[in-house]
N, C-alpha and C positions, 0 to 999 in steps of 0.2 A: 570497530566503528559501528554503531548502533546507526540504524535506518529503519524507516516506516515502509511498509509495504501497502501501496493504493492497491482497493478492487481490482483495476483493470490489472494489475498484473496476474493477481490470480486468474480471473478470468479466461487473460492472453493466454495463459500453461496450458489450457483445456481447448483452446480455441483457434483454429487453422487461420493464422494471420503470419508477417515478418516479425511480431514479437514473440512467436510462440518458444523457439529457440530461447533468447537470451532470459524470459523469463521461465521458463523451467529451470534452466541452470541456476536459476535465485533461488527459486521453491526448491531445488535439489541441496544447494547450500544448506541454508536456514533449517532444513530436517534432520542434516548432516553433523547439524553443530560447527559448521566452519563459514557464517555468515551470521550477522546478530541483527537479521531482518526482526522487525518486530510487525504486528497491527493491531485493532481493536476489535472490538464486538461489533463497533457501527461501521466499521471495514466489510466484516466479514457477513454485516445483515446486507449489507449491496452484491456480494457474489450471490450469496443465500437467493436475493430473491432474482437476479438472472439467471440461477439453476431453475427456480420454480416456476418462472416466466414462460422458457421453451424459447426467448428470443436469440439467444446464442446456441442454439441446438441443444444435442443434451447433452445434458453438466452433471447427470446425476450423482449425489454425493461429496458436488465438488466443496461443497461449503464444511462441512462434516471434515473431510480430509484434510483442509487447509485448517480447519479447528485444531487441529491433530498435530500440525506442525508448526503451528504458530503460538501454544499454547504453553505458559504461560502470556495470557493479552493484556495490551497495556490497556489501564482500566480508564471510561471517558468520566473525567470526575468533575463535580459543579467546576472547579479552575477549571477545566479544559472547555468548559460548556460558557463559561465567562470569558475566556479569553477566543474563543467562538467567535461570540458577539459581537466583541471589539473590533473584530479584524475588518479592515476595507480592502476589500477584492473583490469588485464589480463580475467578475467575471466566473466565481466560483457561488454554486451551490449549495445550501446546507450542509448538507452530506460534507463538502469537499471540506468547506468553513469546519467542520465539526473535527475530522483528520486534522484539518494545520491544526486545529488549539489543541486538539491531545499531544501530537506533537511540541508544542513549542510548552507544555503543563509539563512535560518528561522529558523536557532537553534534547528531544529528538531534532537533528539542526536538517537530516537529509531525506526527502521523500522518493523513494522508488516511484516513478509510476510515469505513464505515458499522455497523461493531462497537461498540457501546457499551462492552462490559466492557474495551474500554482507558479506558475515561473512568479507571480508580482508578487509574492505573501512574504513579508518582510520575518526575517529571522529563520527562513528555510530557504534550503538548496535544493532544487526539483533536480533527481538524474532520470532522465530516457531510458530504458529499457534499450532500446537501439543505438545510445553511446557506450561502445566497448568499451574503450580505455576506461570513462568514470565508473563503468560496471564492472573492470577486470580491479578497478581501485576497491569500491565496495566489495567485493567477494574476496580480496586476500588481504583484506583488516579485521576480517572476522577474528 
């Protein structure tokens, strides 16, 4: 089962919170080959620039090594940047709008991440990083 992986999870792997746990076990998957986490380039320019920020301490490298494991990236193509556009969710971002449409442009239906306001984005399933079960689900359908 293919899933997107948001920023904040990489981020969380590097960064002393209650997600740090469950999402390292994803980033340990997805390196492993037994998890078919996916993300993008515009995923991986939001860790990129909280490594270079200093606002989560340091990360150095963290975006580099998450290139590393996530690479092959699904690519954000004009459909993903159109169906962007279209989407109504008051409550997300560019950035976050940019993720659903690559998602739903690659039939990606499930997004990892600990962002609530995709919970409204029609034709995705947000999982928490902090719900077991649908993380113990995503990790042995790899």
């Amino acid at each position: 089962m293919t899933f997107f992986v948001d920023a904040n999870v990489i981020v969380y792997a590097a960064s002393e919170s209650e997600y740090r746990g469950p999402c390292v076990e994803v980033l340990e998957g997805v390196a492993r080959g037994e998890a078919d986490g996916r993300t993008s380039p515009a995923a991986l320019e939001e860790v990129w620039y909280v490594e270079r920020s200093g606002r989560a301490g340091s990360l150095e490298g963290l975006a580099a090594h998450a290139y590393t494991v996530f690479t092959p990236l699904l690519p954000v193509t004009d459909e993903a940047f159109r169906l962007a556009l279209a989407l109504r969710a008051p409550g997300l971002g560019p950035a976050d709008l940019l993720h659903a449409g690559t998602c739903l442009a690659h039939e990606v239906e499930i997004v990892l991440s600990a962002d609530a306001a995709l919970d409204g984005v029609r034709g995705l399933r947000r999982v928490d990083p902090l719900d077991a079960r649908a993380l113990r689900r995503l990790l042995s359908a790899g």
